[in-house]
ROLOTI-146105 format. One record per residue (C-alpha): residue in one letter; x, y, z. Coordinates in steps of 0.001 Angstrom, whole numbers, plus 500000, padded with zeros to 6 digits. Layout:
N
+--------+--------+--------+--------+
: residu :   east :  north :     up :
+--------+--------+--------+--------+
:      a :      X :      Y :      Z :
...
+--------+--------+--------+--------+
end
This chain:
466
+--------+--------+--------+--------+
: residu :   east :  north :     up :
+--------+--------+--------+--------+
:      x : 892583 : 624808 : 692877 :
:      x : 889040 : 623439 : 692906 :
:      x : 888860 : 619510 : 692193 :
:      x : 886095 : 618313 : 690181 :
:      x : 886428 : 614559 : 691054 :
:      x : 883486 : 611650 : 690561 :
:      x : 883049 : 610018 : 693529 :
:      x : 882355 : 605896 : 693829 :
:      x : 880301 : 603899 : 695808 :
:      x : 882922 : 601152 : 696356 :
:      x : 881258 : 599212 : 699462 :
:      x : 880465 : 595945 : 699100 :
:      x : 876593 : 594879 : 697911 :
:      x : 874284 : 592892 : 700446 :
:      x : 873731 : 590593 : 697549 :
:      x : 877101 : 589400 : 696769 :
:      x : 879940 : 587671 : 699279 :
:      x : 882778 : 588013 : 696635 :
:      x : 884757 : 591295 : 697200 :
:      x : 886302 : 591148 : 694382 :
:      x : 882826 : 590233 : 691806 :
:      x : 881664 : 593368 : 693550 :
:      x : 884406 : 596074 : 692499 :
:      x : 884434 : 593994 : 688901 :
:      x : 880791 : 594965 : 688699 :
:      x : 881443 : 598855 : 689284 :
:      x : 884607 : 598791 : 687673 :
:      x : 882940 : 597606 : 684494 :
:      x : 880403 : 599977 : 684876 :
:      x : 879388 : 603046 : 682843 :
:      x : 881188 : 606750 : 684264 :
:      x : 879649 : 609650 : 683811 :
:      x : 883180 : 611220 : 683224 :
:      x : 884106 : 615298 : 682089 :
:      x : 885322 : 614811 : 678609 :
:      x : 888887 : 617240 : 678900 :
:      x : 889168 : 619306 : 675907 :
:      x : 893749 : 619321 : 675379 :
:      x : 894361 : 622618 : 674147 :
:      x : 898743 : 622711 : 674949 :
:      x : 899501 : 625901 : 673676 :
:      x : 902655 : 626999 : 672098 :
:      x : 903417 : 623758 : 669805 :
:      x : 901233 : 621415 : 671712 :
:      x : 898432 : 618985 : 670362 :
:      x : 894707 : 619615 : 670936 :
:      x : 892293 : 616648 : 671324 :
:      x : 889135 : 615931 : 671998 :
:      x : 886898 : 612830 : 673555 :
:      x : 884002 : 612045 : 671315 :
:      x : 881631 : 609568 : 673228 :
:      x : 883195 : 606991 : 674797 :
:      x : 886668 : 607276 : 672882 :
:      x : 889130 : 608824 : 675121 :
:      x : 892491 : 611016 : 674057 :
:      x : 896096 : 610077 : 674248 :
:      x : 897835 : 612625 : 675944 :
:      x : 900707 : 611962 : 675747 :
:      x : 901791 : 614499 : 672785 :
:      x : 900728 : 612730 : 669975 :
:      x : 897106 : 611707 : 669094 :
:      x : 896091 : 608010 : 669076 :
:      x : 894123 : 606580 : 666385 :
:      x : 890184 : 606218 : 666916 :
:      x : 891097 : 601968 : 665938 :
:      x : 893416 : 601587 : 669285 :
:      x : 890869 : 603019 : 671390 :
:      x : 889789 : 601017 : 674173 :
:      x : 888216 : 601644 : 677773 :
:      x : 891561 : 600333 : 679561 :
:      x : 893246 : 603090 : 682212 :
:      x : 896299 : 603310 : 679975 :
:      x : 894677 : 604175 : 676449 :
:      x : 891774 : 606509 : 678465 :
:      x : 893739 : 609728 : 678219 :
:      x : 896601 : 609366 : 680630 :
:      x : 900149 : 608330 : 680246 :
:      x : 901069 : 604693 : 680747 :
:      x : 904428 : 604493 : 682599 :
:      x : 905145 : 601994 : 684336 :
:      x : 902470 : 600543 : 686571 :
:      x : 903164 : 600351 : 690074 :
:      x : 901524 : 597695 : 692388 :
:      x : 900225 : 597993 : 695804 :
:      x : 902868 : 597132 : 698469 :
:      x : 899701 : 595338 : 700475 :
:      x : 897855 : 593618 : 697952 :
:      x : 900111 : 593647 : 694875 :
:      x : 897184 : 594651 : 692883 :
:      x : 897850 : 597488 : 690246 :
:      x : 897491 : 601017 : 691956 :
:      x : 894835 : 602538 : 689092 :
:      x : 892851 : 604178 : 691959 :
:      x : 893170 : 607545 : 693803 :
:      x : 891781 : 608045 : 697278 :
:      x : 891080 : 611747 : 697633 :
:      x : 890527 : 611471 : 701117 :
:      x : 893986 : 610889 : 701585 :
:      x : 895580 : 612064 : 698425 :
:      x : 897183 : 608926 : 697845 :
:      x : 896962 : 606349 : 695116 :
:      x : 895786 : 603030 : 695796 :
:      x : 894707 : 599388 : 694849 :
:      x : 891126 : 598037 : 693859 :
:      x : 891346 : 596149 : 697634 :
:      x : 892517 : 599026 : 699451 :
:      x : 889093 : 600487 : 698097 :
:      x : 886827 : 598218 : 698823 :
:      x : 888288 : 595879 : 702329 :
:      x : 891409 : 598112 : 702942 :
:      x : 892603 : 600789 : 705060 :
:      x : 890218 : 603157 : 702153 :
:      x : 887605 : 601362 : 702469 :
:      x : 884300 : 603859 : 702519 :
:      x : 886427 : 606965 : 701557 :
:      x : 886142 : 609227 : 698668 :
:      x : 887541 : 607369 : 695752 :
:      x : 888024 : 607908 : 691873 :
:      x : 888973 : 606159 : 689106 :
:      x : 892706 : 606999 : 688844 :
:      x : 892253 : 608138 : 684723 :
:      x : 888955 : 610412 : 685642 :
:      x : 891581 : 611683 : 688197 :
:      x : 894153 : 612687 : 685718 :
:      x : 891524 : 613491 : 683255 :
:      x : 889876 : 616263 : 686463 :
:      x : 893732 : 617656 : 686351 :
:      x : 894508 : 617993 : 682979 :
:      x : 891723 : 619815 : 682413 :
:      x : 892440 : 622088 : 684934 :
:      x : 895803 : 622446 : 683869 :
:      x : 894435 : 623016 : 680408 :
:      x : 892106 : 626143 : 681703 :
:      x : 895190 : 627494 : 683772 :
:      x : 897063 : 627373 : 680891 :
:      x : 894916 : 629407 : 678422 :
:      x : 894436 : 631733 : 681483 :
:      x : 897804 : 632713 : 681570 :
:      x : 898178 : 632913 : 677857 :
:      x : 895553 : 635361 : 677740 :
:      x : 897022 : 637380 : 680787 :
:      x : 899913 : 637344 : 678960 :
:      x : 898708 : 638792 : 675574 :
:      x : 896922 : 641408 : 677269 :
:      x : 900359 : 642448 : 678819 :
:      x : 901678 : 642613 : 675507 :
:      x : 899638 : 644620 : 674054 :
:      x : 899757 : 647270 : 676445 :
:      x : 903744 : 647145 : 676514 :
:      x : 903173 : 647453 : 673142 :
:      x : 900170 : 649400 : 672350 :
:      x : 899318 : 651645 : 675342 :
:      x : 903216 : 652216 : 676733 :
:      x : 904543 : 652810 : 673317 :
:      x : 901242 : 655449 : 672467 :
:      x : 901977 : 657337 : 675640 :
:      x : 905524 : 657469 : 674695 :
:      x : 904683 : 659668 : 671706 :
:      x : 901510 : 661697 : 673386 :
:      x : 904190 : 662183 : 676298 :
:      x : 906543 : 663950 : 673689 :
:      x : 903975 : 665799 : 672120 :
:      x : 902417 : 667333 : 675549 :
:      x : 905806 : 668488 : 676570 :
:      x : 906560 : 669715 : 673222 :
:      x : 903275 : 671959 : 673186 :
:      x : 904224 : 672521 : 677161 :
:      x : 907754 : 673974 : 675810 :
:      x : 905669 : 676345 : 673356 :
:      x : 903414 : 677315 : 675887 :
:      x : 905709 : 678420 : 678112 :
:      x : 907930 : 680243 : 674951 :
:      x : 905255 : 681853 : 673664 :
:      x : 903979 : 683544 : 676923 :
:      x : 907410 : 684727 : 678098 :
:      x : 907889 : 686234 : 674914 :
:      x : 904888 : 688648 : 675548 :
:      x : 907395 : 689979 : 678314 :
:      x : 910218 : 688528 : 678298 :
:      x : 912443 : 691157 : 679965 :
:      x : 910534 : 690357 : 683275 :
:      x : 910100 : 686683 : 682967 :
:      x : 913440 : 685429 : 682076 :
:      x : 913936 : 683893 : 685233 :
:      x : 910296 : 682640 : 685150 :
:      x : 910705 : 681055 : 681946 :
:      x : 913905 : 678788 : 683360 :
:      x : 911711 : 677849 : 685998 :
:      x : 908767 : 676642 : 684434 :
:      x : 911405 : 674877 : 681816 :
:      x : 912930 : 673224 : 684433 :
:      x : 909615 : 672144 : 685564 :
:      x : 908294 : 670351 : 682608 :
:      x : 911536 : 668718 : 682490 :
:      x : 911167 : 667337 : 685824 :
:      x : 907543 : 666387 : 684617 :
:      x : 908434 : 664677 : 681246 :
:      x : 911419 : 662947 : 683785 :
:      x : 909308 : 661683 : 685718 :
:      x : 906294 : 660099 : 683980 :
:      x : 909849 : 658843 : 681233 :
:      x : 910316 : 657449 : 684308 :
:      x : 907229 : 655974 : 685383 :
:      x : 907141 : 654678 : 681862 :
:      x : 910362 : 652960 : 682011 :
:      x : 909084 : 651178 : 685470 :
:      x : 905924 : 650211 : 684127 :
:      x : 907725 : 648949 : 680727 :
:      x : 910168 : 647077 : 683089 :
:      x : 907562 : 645890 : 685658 :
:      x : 905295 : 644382 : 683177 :
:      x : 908396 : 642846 : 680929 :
:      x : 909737 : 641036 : 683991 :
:      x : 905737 : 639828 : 684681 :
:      x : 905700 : 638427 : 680858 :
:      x : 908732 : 636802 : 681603 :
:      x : 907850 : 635189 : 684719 :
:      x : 904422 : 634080 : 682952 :
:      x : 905932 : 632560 : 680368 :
:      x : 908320 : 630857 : 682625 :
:      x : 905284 : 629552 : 684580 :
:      x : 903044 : 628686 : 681771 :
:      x : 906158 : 626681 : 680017 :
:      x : 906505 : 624556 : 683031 :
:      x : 902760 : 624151 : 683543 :
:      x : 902747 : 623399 : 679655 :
:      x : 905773 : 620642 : 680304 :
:      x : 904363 : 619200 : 683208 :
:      x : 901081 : 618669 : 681435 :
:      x : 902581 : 616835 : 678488 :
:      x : 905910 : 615075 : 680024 :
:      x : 904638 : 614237 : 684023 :
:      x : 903694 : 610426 : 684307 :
:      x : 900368 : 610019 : 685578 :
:      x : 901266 : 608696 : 688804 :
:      x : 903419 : 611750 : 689261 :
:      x : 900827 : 614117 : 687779 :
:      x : 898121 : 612800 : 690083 :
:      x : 900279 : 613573 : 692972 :
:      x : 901709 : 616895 : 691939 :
:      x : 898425 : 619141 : 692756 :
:      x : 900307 : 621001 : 695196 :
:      x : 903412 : 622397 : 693041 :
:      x : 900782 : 623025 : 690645 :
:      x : 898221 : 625004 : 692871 :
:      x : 901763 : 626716 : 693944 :
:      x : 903155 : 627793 : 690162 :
:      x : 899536 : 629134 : 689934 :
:      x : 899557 : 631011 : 692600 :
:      x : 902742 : 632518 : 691438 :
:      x : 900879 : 633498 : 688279 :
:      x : 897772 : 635267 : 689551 :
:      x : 900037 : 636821 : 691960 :
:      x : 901369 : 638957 : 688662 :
:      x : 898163 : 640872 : 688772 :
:      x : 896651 : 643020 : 685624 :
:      x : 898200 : 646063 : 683717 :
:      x : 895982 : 649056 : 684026 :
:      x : 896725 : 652681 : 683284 :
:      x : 897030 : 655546 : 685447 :
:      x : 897282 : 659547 : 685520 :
:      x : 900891 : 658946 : 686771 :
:      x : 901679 : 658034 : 682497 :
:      x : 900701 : 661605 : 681568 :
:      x : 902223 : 664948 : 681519 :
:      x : 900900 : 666999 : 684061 :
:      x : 899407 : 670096 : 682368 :
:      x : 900057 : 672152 : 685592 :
:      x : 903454 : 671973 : 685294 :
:      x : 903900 : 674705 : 682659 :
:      x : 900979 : 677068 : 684300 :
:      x : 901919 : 680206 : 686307 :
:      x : 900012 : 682742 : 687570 :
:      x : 902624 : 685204 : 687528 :
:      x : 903637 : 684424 : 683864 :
:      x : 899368 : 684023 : 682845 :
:      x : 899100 : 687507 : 684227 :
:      x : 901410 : 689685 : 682729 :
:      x : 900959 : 687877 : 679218 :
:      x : 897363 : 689045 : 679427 :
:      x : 898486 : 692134 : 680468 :
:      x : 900676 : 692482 : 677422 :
:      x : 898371 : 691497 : 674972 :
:      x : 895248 : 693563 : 676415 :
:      x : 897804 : 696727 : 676197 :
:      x : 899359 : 696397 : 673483 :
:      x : 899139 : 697557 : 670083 :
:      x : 897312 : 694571 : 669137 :
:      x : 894757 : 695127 : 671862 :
:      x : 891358 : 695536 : 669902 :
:      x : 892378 : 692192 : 667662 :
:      x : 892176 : 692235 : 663883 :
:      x : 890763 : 694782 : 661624 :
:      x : 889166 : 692113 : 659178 :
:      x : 886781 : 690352 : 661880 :
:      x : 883471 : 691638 : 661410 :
:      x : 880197 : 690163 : 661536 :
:      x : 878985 : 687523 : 658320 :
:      x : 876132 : 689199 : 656803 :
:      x : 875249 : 685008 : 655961 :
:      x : 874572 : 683988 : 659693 :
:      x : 872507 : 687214 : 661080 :
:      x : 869310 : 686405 : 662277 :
:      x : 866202 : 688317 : 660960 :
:      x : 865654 : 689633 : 664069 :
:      x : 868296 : 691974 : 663646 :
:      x : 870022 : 694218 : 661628 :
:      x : 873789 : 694909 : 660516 :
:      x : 875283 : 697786 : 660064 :
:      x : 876819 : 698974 : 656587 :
:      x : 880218 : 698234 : 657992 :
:      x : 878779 : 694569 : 659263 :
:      x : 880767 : 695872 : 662847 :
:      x : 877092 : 696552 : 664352 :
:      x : 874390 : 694351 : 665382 :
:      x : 870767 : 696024 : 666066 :
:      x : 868231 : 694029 : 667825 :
:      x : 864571 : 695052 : 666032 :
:      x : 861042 : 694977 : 666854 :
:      x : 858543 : 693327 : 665080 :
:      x : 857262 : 696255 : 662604 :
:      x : 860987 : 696521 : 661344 :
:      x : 861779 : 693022 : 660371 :
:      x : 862003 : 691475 : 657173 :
:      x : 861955 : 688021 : 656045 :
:      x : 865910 : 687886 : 654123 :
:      x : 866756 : 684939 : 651418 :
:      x : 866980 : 681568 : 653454 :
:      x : 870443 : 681053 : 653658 :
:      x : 871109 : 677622 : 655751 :
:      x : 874334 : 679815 : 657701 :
:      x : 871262 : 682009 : 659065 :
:      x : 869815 : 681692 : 662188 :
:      x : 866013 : 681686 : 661771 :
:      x : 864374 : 682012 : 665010 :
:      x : 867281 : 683181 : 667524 :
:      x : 868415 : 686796 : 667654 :
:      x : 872235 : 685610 : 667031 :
:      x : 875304 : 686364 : 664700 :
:      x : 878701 : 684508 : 663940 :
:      x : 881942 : 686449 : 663248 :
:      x : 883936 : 686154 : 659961 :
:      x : 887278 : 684760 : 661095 :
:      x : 887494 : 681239 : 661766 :
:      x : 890063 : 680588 : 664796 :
:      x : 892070 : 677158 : 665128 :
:      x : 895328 : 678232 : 666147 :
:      x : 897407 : 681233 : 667641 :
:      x : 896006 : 683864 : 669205 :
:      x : 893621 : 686391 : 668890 :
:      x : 891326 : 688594 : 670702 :
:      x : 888698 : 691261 : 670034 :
:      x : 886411 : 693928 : 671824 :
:      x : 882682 : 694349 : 671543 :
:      x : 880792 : 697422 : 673022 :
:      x : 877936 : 696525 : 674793 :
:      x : 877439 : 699364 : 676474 :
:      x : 873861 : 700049 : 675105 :
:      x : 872552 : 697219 : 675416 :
:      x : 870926 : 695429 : 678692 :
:      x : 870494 : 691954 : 676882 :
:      x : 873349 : 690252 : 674944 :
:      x : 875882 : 687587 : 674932 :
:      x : 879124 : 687339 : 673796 :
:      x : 881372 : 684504 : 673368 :
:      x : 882508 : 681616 : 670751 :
:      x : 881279 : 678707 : 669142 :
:      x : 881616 : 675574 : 667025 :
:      x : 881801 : 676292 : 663018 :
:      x : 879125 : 673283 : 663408 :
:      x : 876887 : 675115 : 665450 :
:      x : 872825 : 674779 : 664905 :
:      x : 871353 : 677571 : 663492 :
:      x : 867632 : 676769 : 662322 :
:      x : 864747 : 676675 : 665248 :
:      x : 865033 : 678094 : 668518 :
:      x : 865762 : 674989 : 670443 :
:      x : 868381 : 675039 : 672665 :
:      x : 870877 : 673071 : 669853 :
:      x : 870798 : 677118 : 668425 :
:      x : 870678 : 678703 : 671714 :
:      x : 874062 : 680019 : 673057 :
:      x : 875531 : 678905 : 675961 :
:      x : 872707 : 676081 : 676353 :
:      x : 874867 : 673422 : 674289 :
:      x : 877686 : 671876 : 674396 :
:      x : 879039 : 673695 : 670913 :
:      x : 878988 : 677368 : 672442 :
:      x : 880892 : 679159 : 675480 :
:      x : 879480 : 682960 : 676039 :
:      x : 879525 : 685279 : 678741 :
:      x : 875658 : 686664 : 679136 :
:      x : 874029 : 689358 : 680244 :
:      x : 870174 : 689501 : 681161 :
:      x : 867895 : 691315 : 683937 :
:      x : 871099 : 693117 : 685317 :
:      x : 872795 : 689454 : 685668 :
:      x : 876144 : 688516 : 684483 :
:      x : 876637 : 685360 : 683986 :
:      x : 878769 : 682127 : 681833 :
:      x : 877041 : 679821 : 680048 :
:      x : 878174 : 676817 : 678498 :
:      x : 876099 : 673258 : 678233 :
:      x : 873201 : 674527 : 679713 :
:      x : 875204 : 675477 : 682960 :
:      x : 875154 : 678941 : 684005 :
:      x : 878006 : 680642 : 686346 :
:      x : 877151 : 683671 : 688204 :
:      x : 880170 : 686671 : 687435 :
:      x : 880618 : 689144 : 690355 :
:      x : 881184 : 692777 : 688490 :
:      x : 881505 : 695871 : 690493 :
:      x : 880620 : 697886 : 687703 :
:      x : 878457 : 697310 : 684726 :
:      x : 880986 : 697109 : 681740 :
:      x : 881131 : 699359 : 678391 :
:      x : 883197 : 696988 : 676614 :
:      x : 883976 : 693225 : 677185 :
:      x : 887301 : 692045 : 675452 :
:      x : 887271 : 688138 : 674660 :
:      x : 891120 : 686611 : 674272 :
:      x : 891376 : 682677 : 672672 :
:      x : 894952 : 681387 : 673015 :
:      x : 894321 : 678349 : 670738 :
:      x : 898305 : 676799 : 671955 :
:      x : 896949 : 677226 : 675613 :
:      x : 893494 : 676339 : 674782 :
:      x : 892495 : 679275 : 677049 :
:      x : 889191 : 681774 : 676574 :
:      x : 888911 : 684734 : 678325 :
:      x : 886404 : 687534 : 678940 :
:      x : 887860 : 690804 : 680688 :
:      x : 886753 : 693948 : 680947 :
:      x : 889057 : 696835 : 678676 :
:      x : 889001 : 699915 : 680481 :
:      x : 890327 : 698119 : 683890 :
:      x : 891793 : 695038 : 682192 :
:      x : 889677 : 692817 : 684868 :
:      x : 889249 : 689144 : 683778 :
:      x : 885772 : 688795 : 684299 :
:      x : 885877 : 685022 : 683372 :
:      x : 888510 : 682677 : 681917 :
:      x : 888952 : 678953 : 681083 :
:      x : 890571 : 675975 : 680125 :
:      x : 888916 : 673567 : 677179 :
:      x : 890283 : 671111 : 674735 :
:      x : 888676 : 672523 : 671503 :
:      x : 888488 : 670067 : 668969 :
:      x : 887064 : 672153 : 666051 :
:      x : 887755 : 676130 : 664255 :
:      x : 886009 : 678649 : 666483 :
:      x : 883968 : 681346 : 665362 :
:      x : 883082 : 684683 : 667616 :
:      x : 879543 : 684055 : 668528 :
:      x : 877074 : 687441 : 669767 :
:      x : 873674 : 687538 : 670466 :
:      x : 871776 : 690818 : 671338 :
:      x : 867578 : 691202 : 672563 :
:      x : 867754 : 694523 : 673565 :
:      x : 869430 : 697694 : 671590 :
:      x : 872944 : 696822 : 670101 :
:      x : 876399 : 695928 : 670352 :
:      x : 879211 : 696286 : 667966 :
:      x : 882922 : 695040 : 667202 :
:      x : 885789 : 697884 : 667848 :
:      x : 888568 : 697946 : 666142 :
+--------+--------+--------+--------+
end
């Protein structure tokens, strides 16, 4: 603990021969002293110096009419003075060379004579204060534990409980696709997500009981600091730096809650590749393979730079002679060759087919209900924001796009139709191709808002099979 102590001059002046006039003269002198600002927490008293008038510390406040400049009314407790075994002078001095207190003699033609001395009340008034910063310290160590027993341990309680519960459903929902052949893989992955939500119950439980036992042990330590700065004597208290520095060690030893990966479900734990794969497979082949009837494309969003089909299943990219300037609709996309689909998606699952196969220029994908659709900046441009995930096709390229970021797709052969499957419980897209029922692309993303099927074509058409 750093010691912020005023240091006197205490050798005797050329100009006088009297010892004792000498230490009278700087005794009676003006300090410069660090007023302490009292601030004893927890049912404690808070004063504070104002000019010259000093504090009572001793756990009540003394009136400003008693105030005087004597060591006993200058903010430290006045036990019973002791007297210097040498000079039988009171001891209201402290020699921090040795750490000891001493006499006004001892100072100034004793054994102390030209060490580092202080006044023993700026002394206690240096320690107090420090006692008084360690003390708010810890209080404020300690409420910050608190809260995250209470706020942060408590919250990932509940999002624990609700990412194994959506885990559980995961897990249910894909086995169910085929569940003669994944019985057994369904137990295991159960198991496994118990053992997950085990252990981070676990880690909780350790954390919760690592960081109650700290509080304790804080408290413990700040009560005693607390005590010993409003019951020690200040003869005792000026000695007593040592247990002190030692308790507050103790406390900064307790170290700082923080949070970690280890308090979360792992989402891994319910993933297989064995179960992924034949729960695509069963929902690519199955009688619900070319999605729902109703999703077409909303005659409201199609850009005049193409053209819908009577059955709004077909989009037509045209050329300049053919287009027309439609009613401004603020769905429509103005300068950006691009179309929404009709069904809104934010939860279950659902998948659809587009045939592409005439065109050379076209992307296909999903985006945000919120997505821009006036100018042809790349807020309306899809696959260059952060609203839109589409896989594209351009100058014999096959590619992802999302954000701006493109990911080159290897395809052996150039597809006829691209099937797009959004497992909203998973939060899972994926682009395969139907005829060979390769995934061409798939992905993991926490969608926050309804999805809408999102195509764009520049070069012939595509349209939506059902």
């Amino acid at each position: 603990m750093t010691e912020e102590l005023t240091e006197c001059d205490l050798t005797c002046s050329s100009s006088s021969d009297d010892p004792e006039e000498t230490f009278n003269g700087v005794k009676t002198g003006e300090m410069d002293c660090e007023q302490p600002i009292f601030s004893v927490l927890s049912g404690g008293v808070k004063q504070q110096q104002a000019g010259d008038t000093s504090s009572c510390g001793g756990g009540e406040a003394t009136s400003p009419a008693s105030a005087s400049t004597t060591d006993t009314e200058s903010g430290i407790f006045s036990g019973e003075c002791e007297l210097c075994v040498a000079h039988e002078s009171e001891l209201d001095w402290f020699c921090g060379t040795e750490q000891k207190l001493i006499c006004s003699h001892c100072a100034i033609v004793g054994p102390c004579h030209g060490h580092t001395v202080t006044p023993l009340a700026t002394r206690v008034t240096a320690v107090r204060n420090q006692l008084v910063d360690v003390c708010e310290k810890i209080q404020l160590q300690a409420l910050r534990i608190e809260r995250f027993i209470d706020q942060t341990l408590t919250a990932k309680e509940q999002m624990l409980q609700a990412a194994a519960s959506r885990a559980r459903e995961q897990v249910l929902a894909q086995v169910s696709a085929a569940r003669e052949a994944l019985e057994e893989e369904e137990q295991r992955l159960l198991e496994e997500v118990q053992r997950e939500e085990e252990r981070v119950e676990q880690c909780l439980l350790t954390q919760r009981a690592h960081w109650s036992q700290a509080l304790a042990s804080l408290s413990q330590t700040r009560s005693h600091l607390v005590h010993t700065l409003t019951h020690t004597q200040d003869a005792q208290l000026a000695t007593s730096v040592q247990e002190i520095a030692e308790r507050v060690e103790e406390a900064e030893g307790v170290g700082e809650p923080c949070d970690t990966d280890q308090l979360n479900l792992n989402p891994g734990c319910s993933d297989s590749k064995l179960l992924r794969g034949l729960w695509v497979t069963a929902v690519l082949l199955g009688p619900n393979a070319y999605g729902s009837s109703f999703l077409k494309f909303d005659e409201r969003t199609v850009s005049p730079l193409l053209s819908l089909s009577d059955d709004s299943c077909t989009l037509t990219f045209l050329h300049k002679k053919a287009r027309q300037s439609p009613q401004y609709d603020p769905a429509r996309f103005d300068c950006l060759p691009n179309a929404l689909g009709s069904l809104s998606m934010s939860s279950g699952t659902h998948s659809w087919v587009v045939d592409v196969g005439q065109s050379a220029a076209f992307k296909v994908g999903v985006c945000y209900t919120s997505l821009e659709r006036k100018g042809s900046g790349n807020e309306a441009r899809l696959g260059n924001n952060s609203q839109s995930w589409v896989l594209s096709h351009y100058d014999g390229d096959y590619t992802f796009c999302h954000a701006g970021k493109k990911v080159p797709l290897q395809v052996v052969r150039k597809p006829k139709r691209i099937g797009l499957l959004l497992d909203w419980l998973s939060q899972t897209l994926m682009f395969y191709e139907l005829d060979s029922s390769a995934v061409l692309y798939s992905l993991k993303h926490p969608f926050s808002a309804p999805l809408l099927p999102a195509c764009a074509v520049a070069d012939r058409s595509i349209t939506i099979l059902h």
